[in-house]
C-alpha positions as CSV (number, residue, x, y, z in Angstrom):
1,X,31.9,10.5,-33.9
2,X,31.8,11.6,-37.3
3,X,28.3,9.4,-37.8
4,X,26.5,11.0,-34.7
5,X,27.0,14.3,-35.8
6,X,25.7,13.8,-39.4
7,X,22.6,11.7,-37.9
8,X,22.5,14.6,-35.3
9,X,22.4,17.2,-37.8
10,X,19.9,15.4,-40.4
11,X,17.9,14.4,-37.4
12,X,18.2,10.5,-38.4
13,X,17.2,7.7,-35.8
14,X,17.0,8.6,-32.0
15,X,17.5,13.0,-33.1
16,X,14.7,12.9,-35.0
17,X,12.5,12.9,-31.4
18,X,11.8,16.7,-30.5
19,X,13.8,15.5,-26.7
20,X,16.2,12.7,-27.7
21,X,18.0,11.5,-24.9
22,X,21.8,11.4,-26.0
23,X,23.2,7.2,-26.3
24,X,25.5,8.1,-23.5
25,X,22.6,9.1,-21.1
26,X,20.5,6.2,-22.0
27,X,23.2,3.8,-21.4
28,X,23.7,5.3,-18.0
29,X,19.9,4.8,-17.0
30,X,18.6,1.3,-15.9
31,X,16.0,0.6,-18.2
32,X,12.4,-1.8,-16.9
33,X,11.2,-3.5,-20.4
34,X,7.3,-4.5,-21.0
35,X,9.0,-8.0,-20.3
36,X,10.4,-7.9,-17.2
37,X,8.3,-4.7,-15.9
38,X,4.7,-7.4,-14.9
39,X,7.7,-8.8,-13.0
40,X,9.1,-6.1,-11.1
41,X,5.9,-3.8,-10.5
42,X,2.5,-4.3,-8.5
43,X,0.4,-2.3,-11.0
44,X,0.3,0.8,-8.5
45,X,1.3,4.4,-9.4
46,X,4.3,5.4,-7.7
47,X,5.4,8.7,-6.8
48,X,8.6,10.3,-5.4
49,X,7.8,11.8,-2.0
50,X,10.2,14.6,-2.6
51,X,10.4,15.5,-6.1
52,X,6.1,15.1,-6.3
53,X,6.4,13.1,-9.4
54,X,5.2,9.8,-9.9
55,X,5.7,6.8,-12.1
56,X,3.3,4.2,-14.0
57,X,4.7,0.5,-13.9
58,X,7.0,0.0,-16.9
59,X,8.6,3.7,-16.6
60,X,12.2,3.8,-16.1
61,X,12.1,5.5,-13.0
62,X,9.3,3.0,-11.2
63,X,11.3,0.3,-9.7
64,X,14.4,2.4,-8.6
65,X,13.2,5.0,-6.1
66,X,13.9,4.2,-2.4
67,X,11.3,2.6,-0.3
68,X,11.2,5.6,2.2
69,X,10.9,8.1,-0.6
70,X,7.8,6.1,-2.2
71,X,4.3,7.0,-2.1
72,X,1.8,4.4,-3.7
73,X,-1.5,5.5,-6.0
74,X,-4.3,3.3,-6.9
75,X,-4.3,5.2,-10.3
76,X,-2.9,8.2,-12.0
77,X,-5.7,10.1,-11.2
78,X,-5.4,10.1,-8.0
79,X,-1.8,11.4,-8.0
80,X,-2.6,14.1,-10.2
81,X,-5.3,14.8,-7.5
82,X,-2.5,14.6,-5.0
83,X,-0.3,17.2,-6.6
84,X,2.1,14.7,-8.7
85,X,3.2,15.5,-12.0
86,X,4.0,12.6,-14.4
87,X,7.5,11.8,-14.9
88,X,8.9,13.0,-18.3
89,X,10.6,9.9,-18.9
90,X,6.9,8.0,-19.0
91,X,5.4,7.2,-22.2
């Protein structure tokens, strides 16, 4: 506890990002790596139907949404052009 608070407060490692996301939240998420995201993705642009955000391949969030919530984009232009915001999560 006593290190995380002293790299929180000097802003060392992951705090020095202007949104870290804490270790415990990260842990929580299911992560897609460059490795294993060419396995797990098509190469579309996916967006969630009900938030309006969408996803490139290799974004956390890509491969997790539900089938019936999915709406596919050829690029990310044309789900900007649809109203879709890029997920915050995306790099």
């Amino acid at each position: 506890m006593m290190a995380r608070a002293e790299a929180r407060t000097a802003k060392h490692g992951l705090w020095a990002d202007a949104h870290p996301i804490p270790p415990w939240a990260w842990r929580k998420e299911k992560h897609v790596t460059p490795a294993t995201a060419s396995a797990t993705t098509d190469g579309e642009v996916h967006g969630t139907r009900k938030t309006r955000v969408y996803h490139l391949p290799g974004c956390p969030g890509y491969a997790q949404m539900k089938p019936t919530n999915r709406v596919r984009f050829a690029t990310e232009a044309e789900a900007q052009h649809a109203g879709y915001r890029k997920a915050k999560n995306c790099p």
